[in-house]
Residue, then its C-alpha position, 0 to 999 in steps of 0.5 A: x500500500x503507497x501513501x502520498x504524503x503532502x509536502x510541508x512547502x503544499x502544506x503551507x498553500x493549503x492553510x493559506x488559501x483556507x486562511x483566505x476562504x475563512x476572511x472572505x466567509x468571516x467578510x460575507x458575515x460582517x457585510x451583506x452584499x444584495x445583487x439588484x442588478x435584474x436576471x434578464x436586461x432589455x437591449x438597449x440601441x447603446x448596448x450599455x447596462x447597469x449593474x447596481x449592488x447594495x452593501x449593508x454592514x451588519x455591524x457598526x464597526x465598519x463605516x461605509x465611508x470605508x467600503x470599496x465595491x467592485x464588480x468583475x466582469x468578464x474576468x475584469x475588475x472595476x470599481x463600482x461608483x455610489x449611486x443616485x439611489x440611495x445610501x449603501x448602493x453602488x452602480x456600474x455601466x457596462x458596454x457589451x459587445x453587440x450581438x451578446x445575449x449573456x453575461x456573467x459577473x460578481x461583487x467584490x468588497x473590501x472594508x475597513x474597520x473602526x477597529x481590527x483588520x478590515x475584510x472582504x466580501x464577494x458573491x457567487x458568480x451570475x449571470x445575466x441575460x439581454x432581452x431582444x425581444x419582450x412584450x409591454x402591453x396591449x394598447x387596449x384589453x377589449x373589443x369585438x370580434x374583428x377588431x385590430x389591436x395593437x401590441x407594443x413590445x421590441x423584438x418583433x420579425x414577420x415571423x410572429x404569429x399572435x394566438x387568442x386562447x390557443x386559436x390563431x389570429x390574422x397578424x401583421x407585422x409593423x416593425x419590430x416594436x410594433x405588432x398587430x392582430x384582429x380578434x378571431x371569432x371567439x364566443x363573446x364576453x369572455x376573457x381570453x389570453x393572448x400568446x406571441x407564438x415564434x420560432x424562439x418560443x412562446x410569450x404571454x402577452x395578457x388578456x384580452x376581452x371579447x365584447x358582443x357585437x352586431x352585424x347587418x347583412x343587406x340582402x340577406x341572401x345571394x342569387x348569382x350566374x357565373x361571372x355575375x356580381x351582386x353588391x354586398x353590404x356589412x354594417x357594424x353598429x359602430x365607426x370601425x376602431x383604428x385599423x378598421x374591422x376585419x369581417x372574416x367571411x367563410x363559405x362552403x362553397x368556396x368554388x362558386x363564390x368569388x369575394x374580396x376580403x371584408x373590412x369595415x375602414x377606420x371611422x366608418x359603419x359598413x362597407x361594400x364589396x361586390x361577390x362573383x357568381x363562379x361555379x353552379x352550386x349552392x351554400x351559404x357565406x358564413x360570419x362568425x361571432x356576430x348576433x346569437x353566434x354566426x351569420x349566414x347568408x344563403x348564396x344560389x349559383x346557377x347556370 
């Protein structure tokens, strides 16, 4: 059996460095260090972060006047100035590099004593993460089926998809602080959340009530030969909010009826939109979430 024996030079290294470990421990007891640097940061366009610590001594033999705190970061070390936020609170600005989404740091303090040695006090190493891509807010928490609501945030690609209650909403893209969508036919006077669906993951955005609404349809019904048109008129019971009024129409007879897209524009109550007679057939044009649950207007294609 061979026994290693720890050299007296090995020795010596070992007690130093437990030496070390005990001030910094005995540190951490006389001082608390509070780290209210946020886990996650938006990205901001100067790419510039600030990292705010908090020194409270837990005894009065150590003054603040005597506190030195540093941040390292990115395996660098820099002192920490006092902040506008109050006493005992020290911040940082840090550019980064753009394109980073992480980084890691931690706290070093140093301290003096009115009497003794002073210490030092450290934190864990963290890490903190840059948001390209968070939702604010809703600009309104209500409407009816077809409104356009907007949704203020950064981040935004034209690949986002926004759903109601698990159901996917018509979504277009403005920029990428600004998305919109139209609310879906859902059953009215309920609340329902509101998801940002992406290839990145998903994002509750909040919830959105949807108000009963009304829609006259004039005449209520269609009688058409192929490549005949006929004026059809929806009228809402009230001006159609900014973005206008989405009327998502549906048929079961998609190869008889040839129509444009429906929508009510900003300001006004009904629109007009001229339907095609297209293959012999009859069914009927259907809009839902309106009245007692669906319109239907019966479409006759003959020949």
């Amino acid at each position: 059996m061979h026994t290693n024996r720890i050299s007296p030079a090995r020795k010596i290294i070992v007690w130093l460095a437990a030496l070390a470990g005990l001030a910094l421990l005995a540190g951490c007891e006389t001082v608390t260090l509070t780290n209210l640097t946020p886990p996650s940061m938006p990205e901001n366009p100067s790419q510039t972060y600030t990292f705010t610590l908090r020194v409270t001594p837990r005894t009065k033999n150590v003054p603040l006047s005597s506190v030195e705190p540093h941040i390292v970061i990115d395996g660098k070390n820099f002192p920490m100035t006092r902040s506008s936020l109050g006493e005992g609170i020290y911040d940082f600005d840090y550019t980064l590099a753009a394109g980073r989404d992480e980084v890691a740091y931690y706290y070093l303090v140093s301290y003096g004593k009115e009497s003794g040695t002073g210490g030092q006090a450290y934190t864990e190493i963290t890490h903190a993460k840059i948001v390209r891509r968070y939702v604010l807010s809703l600009e309104v928490n209500r409407g009816p089926v077809g409104a356009r609501i907007g949704i203020l945030g950064r981040g935004f690609t034209p690949n986002d998809q926004i759903s109601v209650n698990g159901q996917p909403a018509r979504t277009e893209w403005q920029s990428p602080t600004s998305i919109s969508f139209y609310v879906p036919a859902l059953e009215p006077n309920h609340n329902y959340p509101v998801t940002l669906n992406s290839p990145a993951g998903n994002s509750p955005v909040g919830t959105f009530r949807i108000d009963a609404s009304t829609v006259t349809v004039f005449p209520s019904s269609l009688n058409l030969r192929p490549k005949q048109s006929q004026a059809l008129t929806f009228t809402i019971p009230n001006p159609a909010p900014f973005g206008g009024t989405l009327l998502e129409v549906s048929t079961d007879i998609p190869d008889s009826v040839i129509m444009p897209e429906v929508v009510v524009p900003q300001g006004a109550t009904s629109v007009t939109v001229q339907v095609e007679g297209g293959r012999p057939g009859s069914g009927n044009l259907f809009l839902k979430g309106y009245g007692s649950g669906e319109i239907a207007v019966p479409v006759t294609v003959t020949k």
